[in-house]
N, C-alpha and C positions, 0 to 999 in steps of 0.2 A: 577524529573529525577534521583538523588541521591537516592533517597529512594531505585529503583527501582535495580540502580547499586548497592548498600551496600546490599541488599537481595540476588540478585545472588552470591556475594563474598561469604557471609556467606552461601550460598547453595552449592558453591562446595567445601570452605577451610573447614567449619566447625570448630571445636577449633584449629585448626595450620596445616601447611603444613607440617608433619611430615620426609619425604622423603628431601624433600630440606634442612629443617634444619637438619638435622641427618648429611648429605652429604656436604654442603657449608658453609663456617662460614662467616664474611663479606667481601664484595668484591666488586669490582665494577668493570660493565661490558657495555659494547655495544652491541646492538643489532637492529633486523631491520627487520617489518613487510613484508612481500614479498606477493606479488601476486604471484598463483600459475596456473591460466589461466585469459583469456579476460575475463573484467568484466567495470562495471561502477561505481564509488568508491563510499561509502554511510556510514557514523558512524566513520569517525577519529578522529575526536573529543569525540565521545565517547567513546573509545577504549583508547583515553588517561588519558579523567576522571577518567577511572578505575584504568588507575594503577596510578595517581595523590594520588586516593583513598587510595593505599596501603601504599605510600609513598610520598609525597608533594613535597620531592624534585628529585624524577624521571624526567631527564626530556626528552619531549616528542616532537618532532621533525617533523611533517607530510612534507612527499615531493609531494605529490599531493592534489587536493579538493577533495571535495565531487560533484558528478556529472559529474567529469571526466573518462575519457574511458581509460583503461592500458591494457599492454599487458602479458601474463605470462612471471614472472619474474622478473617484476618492481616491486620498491622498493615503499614503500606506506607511511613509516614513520621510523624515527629511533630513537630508547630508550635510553635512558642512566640512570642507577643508581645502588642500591644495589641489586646485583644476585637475593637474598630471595625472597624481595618483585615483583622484574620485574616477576621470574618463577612463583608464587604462585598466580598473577594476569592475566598470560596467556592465559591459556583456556576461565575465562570469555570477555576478551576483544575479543578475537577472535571470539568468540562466537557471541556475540554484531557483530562484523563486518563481520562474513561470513553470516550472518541473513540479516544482512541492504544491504550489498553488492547484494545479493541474489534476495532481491524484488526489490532495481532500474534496475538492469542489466535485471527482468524479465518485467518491466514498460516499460524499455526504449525500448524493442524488439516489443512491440505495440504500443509504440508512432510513431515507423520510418516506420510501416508496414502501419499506417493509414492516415502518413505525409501529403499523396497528398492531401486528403479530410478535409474539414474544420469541424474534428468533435474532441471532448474533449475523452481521455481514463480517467476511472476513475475506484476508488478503491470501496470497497463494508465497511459491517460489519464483514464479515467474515476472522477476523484477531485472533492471536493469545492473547490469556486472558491476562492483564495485559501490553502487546507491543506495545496496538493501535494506539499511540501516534508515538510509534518511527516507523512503519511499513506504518502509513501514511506520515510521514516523507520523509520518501523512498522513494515513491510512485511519491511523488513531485518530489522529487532529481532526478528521473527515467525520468519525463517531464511529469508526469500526477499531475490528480486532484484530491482531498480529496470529495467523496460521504459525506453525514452528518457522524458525529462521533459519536453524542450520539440520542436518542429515541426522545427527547424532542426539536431539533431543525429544524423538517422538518416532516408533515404529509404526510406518507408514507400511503397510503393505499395496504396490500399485499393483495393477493387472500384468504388468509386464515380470513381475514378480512370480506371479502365479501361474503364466504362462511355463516361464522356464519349471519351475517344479512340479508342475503336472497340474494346477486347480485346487480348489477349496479343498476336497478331499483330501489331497495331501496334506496341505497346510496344519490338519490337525495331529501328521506323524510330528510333525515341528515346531507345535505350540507350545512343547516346556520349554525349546529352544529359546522363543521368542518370550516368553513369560522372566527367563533368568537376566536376561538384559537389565531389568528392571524399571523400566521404562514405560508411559502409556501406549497401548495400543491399539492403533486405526486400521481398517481393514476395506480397500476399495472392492463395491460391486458394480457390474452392468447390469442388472438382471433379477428378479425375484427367488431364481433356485438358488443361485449365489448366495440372497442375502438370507434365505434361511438357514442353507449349511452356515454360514459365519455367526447368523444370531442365535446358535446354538453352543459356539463356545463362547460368548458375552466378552467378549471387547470392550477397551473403552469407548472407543468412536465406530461409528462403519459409516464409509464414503459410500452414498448413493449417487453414480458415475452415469450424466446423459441420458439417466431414465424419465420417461412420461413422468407427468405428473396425476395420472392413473396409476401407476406402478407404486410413486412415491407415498401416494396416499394409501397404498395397499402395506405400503414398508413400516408405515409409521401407526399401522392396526396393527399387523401383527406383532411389532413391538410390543406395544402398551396391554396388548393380550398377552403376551408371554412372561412380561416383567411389570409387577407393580411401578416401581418406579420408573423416571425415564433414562434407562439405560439397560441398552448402550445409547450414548447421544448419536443422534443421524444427522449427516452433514450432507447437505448436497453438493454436488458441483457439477461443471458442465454445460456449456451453450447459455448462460446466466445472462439477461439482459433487463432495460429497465420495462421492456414491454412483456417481460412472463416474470418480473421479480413478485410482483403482488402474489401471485396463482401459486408459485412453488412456497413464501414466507407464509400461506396460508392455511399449509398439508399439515402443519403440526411438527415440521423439524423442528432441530435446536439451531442450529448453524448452518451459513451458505455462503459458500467460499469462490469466488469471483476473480478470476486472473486477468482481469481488463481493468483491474482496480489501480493494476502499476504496469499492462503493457499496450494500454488499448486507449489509455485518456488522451485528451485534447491539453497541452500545454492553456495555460493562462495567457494572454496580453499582456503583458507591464513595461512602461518605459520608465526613463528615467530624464527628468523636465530641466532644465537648467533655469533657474530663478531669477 
C-alpha cells in the first residue's frame, strides 16, 4: 500500500513543491477535510497515510468511518501540522479519497436498490491499473462483494473462450481439463441453449451475459427445476444500471456483477479547508 502512496507523491511533487516553499516558511496550521456533497465515506485512513508520509508528525484526526453516509459539508477528518508538508500532500490524499469515496457511494446505490432481494452486488476486473486493491476495497465498504481479483483464482470461462474452441459442445471434451485445476468454476452464456448445454455439467457459477430479463427468469426456472438446491449460483452481468437493477435482483439470481462499480462512478467533492 506505501509503495503505491510514495509513487503518487512522487508523481505529482516531483523534486519539491516549489510554490509553497517559495511562499510559506514554517509554520503550523489546522486544518480540515470537508465533504462537499452526500457521499458514503471510503479511504480515511488512507488519506492520512499520505500525509503521515510527508511528515510523521502531522497529525491526523478522522471524525467519521469508513462506510458511513455524510451530508455536504461535514467535517471528515482534521490535520494538524507543518503548512509545507500538510499543502504539498493535498491533492494526493484527496485524490485517494474522492476516488474511494466515489466507488462506495456508487456500490452502496446498488446495494439499497436490490435490498429487498436476496441477491449479492458485486464488483467486476474492470478497475483501474495499479488501484485494484483499493477500489475493491471500496466496493466492500459500499456493501458489496469482491468478484475474483486476479486470473488464477477462479475459472472463468468468457465467450471469447468458447469462441476460439468451437462452443459449449466442445467445452464438455475439456471439462476434466478444467475440473483438474482445482478451482471453482464459472461459465459465461448469451443465450438459453448456451445455458442449458452448461447446466448440464453443473458448474459452480454460470454468468448469465446481456440477457433479457425474460430469458433470465427462464434461467433461473430451469435451474431450480433441474437441481434441488441452488446450484449452480447464476450471476448476472451485463448493461446493469440503477434503472433495471430492481427487475434483474428480482428474477431470483444469487449475484449481479456491475463493471461501473469501479470504471463508470462519479468521483466525490472533498476539499481541504484551512482553519
Amino acid at each position: 500500500m506505501k509503495v503505491i502512496l510514495k509513487e503518487a507523491l512522487k508523481e505529482d511533487i516531483g523534486k519539491k513543491d516549489i510554490t509553497t516553499q517559495a511562499l510559506i516558511s514554517k509554520r503550523n496550521i489546522r486544518a480540515a477535510l470537508v465533504a462537499k456533497q452526500p457521499c458514503v465515506v471510503c479511504g480515511l485512513n488512507l488519506a492520512g497515510m499520505v500525509f503521515k508520509l510527508m511528515d510523521k508528525r502531522i497529525i491526523f484526526k478522522p471524525r467519521v468511518s469508513d462506510g458511513q453516509k455524510v451530508n455536504d459539508g461535514e467535517v471528515l477528518a482534521f490535520i494538524q501540522g507543518q503548512a509545507q508538508e500538510i499543502l504539498s500532500a493535498e491533492r494526493v490524499a484527496l485524490n485517494f479519497l474522492s476516488l474511494l469515496c466515489g466507488v462506495a457511494t456508487r456500490t452502496r446505490q446498488f446495494v439499497e436498490a436490490a435490498k429487498p432481494y436476496k441477491v449479492r452486488i458485486m464488483d467486476t476486473r474492470k478497475t483501474i491499473p495499479g488501484l485494484r486493491i483499493l477500489q475493491k476495497y471500496a466496493v466492500r465498504i459500499g456493501g458489496g462483494y469482491n468478484h475474483r481479483f486476479k486470473l488464477d483464482e477462479l475459472i472463468l470461462v468468457k465467450d471469447n473462450h468458447l469462441k476460439i474452441i468451437g462452443g459449449t459442445q466442445r467445452l464438455k471434451e475439456k471439462w476434466k481439463n478444467l475440473k483438474r485445476k482445482g478451482k471453482p468454476i464459472e461459465i459465461e452464456v448469451n443465450h438459453l441453449d448456451e445455458f442449458q448445454d452448461v447446466l448440464d455439467l453443473k458448474p459452480d457459477i454460470i454468468m448469465l451475459d446481456n440477457m433479457t430479463v425474460s430469458d433470465i427468469k427462464k434461467a433461473v426456472l430451469l435451474r431450480n427445476k433441474q437441481y434441488s438446491r441452488r446450484h449452480p449460483l447464476l450471476e448476472v452481468s451485463g448493461n446493469i444500471s440503477l434503472r433495471n437493477i430492481k427487475k434483474i435482483a428480482s428474477t431470483g439470481v444469487d449475484t449481479i456483477s456491475i463493471g461501473s462499480l469501479t470504471h463508470s462512478f462519479d468521483s466525490v467533492d472533498i476539499s481541504l479547508e484551512i482553519l
